[in-house]
Structures are given as C-alpha cells and as structure tokens.
C-alpha positions as a LaTeX table, in Angstrom:
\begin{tabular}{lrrr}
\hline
Residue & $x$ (\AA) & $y$ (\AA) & $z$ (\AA) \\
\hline
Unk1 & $-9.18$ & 16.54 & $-0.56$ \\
Unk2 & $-8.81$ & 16.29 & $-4.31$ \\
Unk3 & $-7.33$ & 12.60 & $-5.23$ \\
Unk4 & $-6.00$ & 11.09 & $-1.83$ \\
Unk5 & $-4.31$ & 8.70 & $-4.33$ \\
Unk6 & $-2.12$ & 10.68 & $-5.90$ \\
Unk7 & 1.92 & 11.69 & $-4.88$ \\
Unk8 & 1.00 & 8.80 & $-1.75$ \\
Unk9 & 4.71 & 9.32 & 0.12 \\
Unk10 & 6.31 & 5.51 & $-0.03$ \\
Unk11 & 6.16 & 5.99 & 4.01 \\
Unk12 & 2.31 & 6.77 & 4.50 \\
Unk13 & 1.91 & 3.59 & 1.79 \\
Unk14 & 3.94 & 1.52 & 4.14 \\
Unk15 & 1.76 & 2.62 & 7.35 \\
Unk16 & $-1.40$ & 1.90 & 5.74 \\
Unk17 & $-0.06$ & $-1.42$ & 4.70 \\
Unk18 & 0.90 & $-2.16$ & 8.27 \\
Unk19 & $-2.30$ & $-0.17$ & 9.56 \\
Unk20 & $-4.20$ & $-3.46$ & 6.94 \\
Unk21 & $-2.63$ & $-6.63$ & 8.81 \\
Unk22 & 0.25 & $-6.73$ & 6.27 \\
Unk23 & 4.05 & $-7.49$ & 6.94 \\
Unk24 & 7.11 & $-6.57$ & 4.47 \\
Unk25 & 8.04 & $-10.11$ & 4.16 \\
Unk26 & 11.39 & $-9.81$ & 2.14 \\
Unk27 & 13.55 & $-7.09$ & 0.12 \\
Unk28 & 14.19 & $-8.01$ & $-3.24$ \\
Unk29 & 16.45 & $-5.91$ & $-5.23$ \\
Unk30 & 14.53 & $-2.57$ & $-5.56$ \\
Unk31 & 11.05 & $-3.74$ & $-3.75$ \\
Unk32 & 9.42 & $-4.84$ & $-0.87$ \\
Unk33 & 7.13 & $-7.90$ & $-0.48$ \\
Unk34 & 4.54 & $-7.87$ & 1.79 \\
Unk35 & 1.91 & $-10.24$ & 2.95 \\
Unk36 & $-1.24$ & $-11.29$ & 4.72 \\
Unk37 & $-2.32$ & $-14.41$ & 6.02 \\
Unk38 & $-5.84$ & $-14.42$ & 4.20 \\
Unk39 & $-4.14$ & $-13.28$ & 0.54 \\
Unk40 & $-3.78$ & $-15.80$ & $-2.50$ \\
Unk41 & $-0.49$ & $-13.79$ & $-3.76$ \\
Unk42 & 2.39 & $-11.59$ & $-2.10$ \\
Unk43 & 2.10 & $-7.81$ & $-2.83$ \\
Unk44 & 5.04 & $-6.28$ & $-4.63$ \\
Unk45 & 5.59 & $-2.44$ & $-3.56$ \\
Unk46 & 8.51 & $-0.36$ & $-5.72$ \\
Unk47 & 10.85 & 0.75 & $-2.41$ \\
Unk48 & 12.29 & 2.62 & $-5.17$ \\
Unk49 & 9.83 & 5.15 & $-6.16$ \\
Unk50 & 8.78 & 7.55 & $-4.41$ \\
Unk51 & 5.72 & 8.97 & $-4.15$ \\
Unk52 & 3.76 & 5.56 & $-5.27$ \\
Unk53 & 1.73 & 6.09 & $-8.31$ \\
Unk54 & $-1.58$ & 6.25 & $-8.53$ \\
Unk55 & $-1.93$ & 2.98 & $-10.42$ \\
Unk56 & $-0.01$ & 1.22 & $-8.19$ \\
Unk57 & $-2.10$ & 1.76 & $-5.43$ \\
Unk58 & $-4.96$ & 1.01 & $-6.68$ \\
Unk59 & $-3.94$ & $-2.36$ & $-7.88$ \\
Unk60 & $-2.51$ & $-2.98$ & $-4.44$ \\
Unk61 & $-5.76$ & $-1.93$ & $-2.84$ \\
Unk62 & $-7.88$ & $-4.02$ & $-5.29$ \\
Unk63 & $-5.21$ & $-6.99$ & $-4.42$ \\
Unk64 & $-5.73$ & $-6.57$ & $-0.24$ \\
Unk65 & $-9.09$ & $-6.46$ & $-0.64$ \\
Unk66 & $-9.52$ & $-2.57$ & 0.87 \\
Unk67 & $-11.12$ & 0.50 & $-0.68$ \\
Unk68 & $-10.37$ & 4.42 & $-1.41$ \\
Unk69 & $-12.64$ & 4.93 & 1.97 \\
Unk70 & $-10.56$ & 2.74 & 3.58 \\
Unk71 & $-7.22$ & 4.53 & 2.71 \\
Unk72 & $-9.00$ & 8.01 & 3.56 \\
Unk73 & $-10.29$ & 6.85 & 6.49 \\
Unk74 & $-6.72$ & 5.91 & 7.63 \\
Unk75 & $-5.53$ & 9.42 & 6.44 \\
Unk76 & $-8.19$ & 10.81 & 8.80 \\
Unk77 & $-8.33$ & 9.02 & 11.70 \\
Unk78 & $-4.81$ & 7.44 & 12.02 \\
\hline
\end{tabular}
C-alpha cells in the first residue's frame, strides 16, 4: 500500500470515525461535526469534498488521538 492517506473516500473516513467511538453530532452548512466523549473540541469533517485530503486526515487523526496504524489496521481488518 503506498500512502493509505491519500484519495480516503468521504465514506471509508466516516466508518473509521464511527469504527473510533465518534458520532456526527450536527450538519452545518457543508460539514459534519462529530464527537467523542473523552475529546476537548468537536471534529469538523468537509461533507463536501470528496476524497478527504491528506491533510485533513491527519489533523483529524492527531485531534482523536489515533495513528496511521490505526487507520490501516481498520482498512485491513474491518
């Protein structure tokens, strides 16, 4: 696998955020807001844009407290 962060479909994104203990919270406009009890701010995902960027997903994992490993280790075992 060459970057398993790159072209992420907006779908798969919302799965692993699900697969993580988070809940889309409220629409606003052209994004979602999800949440976790254990997280200091609400996470902002583009519903608008897809594939998520690259950068975007890595703030958002650096934000939920998860890693690459953890994202490829979704992609590979479900």
């Amino acid at each position: 696998m060459s970057n398993p962060l790159k072209n992420i479909p907006l779908k798969t994104f919302r799965q692993f955020l699900t697969h993580q203990g988070l809940k889309c919270i409220r629409h606003s406009g052209g994004h979602e807001i999800w949440s976790r009890h254990d997280l200091t701010r609400p996470v902002p995902l583009q519903s608008h844009i897809d594939p998520v960027p690259e950068f975007i997903v890595k703030t958002i994992l650096k934000t939920i407290k998860a890693s690459k490993e953890d994202y490829i280790d979704f992609l590979e075992n479900g």
